[in-house]
N, C-alpha and C positions, 0 to 999 in steps of 0.2 A: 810613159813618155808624155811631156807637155803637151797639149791642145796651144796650137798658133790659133793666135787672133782670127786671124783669115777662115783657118778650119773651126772655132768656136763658130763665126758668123755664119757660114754656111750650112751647119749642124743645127743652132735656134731656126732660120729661116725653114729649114727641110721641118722642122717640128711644127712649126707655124705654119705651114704651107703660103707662107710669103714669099714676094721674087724680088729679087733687087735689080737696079739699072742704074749707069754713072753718067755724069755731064763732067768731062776733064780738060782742063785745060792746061797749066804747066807742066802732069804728071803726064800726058801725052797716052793715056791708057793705061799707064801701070798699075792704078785702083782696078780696074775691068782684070788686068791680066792676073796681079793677085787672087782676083777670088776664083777665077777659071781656074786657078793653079790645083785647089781642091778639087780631087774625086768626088763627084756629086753635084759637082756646081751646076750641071746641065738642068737640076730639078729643078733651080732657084734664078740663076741670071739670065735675064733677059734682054735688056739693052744696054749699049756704050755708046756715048758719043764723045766725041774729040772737039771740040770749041774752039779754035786756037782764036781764030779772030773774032772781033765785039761783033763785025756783021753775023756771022754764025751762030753766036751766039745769043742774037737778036732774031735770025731765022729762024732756028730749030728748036728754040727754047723759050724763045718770047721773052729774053730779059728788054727791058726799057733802055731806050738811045740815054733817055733821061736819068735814069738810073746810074749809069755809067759816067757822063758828063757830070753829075750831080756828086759822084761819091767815089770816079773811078774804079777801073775793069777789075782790081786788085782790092776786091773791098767785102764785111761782110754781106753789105743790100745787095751786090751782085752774085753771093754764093748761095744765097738763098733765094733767088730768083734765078738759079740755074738749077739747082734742085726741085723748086716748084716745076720748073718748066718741062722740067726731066720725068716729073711723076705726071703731068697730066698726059705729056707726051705717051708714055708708055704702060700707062696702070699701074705700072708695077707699086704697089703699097710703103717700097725704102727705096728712097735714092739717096746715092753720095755726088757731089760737086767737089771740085778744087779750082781754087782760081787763085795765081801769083807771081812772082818774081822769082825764077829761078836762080838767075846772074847768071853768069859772074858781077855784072855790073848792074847798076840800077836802072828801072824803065826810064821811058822817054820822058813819063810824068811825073818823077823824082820819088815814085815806089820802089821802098830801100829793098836791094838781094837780098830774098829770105825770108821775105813777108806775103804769107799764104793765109788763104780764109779758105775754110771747107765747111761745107752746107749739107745737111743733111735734111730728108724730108720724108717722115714718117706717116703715113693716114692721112696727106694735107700739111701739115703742121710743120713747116720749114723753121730750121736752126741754123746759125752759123756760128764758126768759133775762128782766131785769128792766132796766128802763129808768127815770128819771129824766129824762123831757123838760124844757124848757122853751115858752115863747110861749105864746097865749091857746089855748081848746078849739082849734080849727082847726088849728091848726099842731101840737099833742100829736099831733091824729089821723091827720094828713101823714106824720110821721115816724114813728106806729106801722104804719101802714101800710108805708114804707119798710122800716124795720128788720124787720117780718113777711117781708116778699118774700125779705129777703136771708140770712133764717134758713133759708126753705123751700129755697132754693137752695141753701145751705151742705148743709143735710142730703142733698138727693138728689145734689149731687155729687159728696159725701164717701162715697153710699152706706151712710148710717147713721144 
């Protein structure tokens, strides 16, 4: 049987005795609920948090008002400065971020449906990468979720 992304991730971290922790916000938790979904995950996950709003996510995460203003909430500055904020937040050595536009329609700020940045932050070392999905909300959140998993992996495989 294939090894799912999700159960790779959680298998390197258990060998690594590293713990992972999310900052989400279009996926509403469903980065968090995937890796729970593995048997084992209790050895490795340690924090979730939900972000919906830029205050939130300037409380709990320490992203910059300016940041946001500067580059809007839908952006890579903002996904890697919710990943940053996520790891100092929680120790945990990997976090994943998502920050975007689910739709059906487009934000208030003219951020097109479908346009997701996920941030990942490995040892310190914050990454973001930016997506243009398609399909209705549901399916953006599907594959932000996907594409999250397989950043997190990338990073702790690569070691960086």
């Amino acid at each position: 049987m294939m090894e799912t992304c999700k159960e790779r991730l959680v298998a390197i971290l258990q060998e690594k005795g590293c713990h992972v922790s999310t900052a989400e916000s279009c996926t509403g938790g469903m980065v968090a609920a995937a890796i729970v979904d593995v048997s084992g995950a209790s050895d490795i996950f340690e924090e979730g948090y939900i972000t919906y709003s830029n205050r939130v996510k300037e409380k709990l995460l320490g992203v910059s008002p300016e940041t946001i203003e500067a580059h809007t909430v839908v952006s890579a500055e903002v996904a890697e400065e919710m990943a940053l904020g996520a790891w100092r937040a929680t120790g945990s050595e990997l976090t994943i971020s998502v920050t975007g536009c689910a739709g059906p329609g487009d934000s208030a700020d003219g951020t097109k449906a479908g346009t997701v940045y996920i941030g990942t932050c490995f040892k310190g070392k914050a990454k973001a990468r930016g997506f243009a999905f398609g399909g209705g909300r549901m399916e953006v959140r599907e594959q932000s979720v996907q594409e999250a998993l397989k950043f997190a992996l990338e990073r702790i495989e690569g070691g960086e």
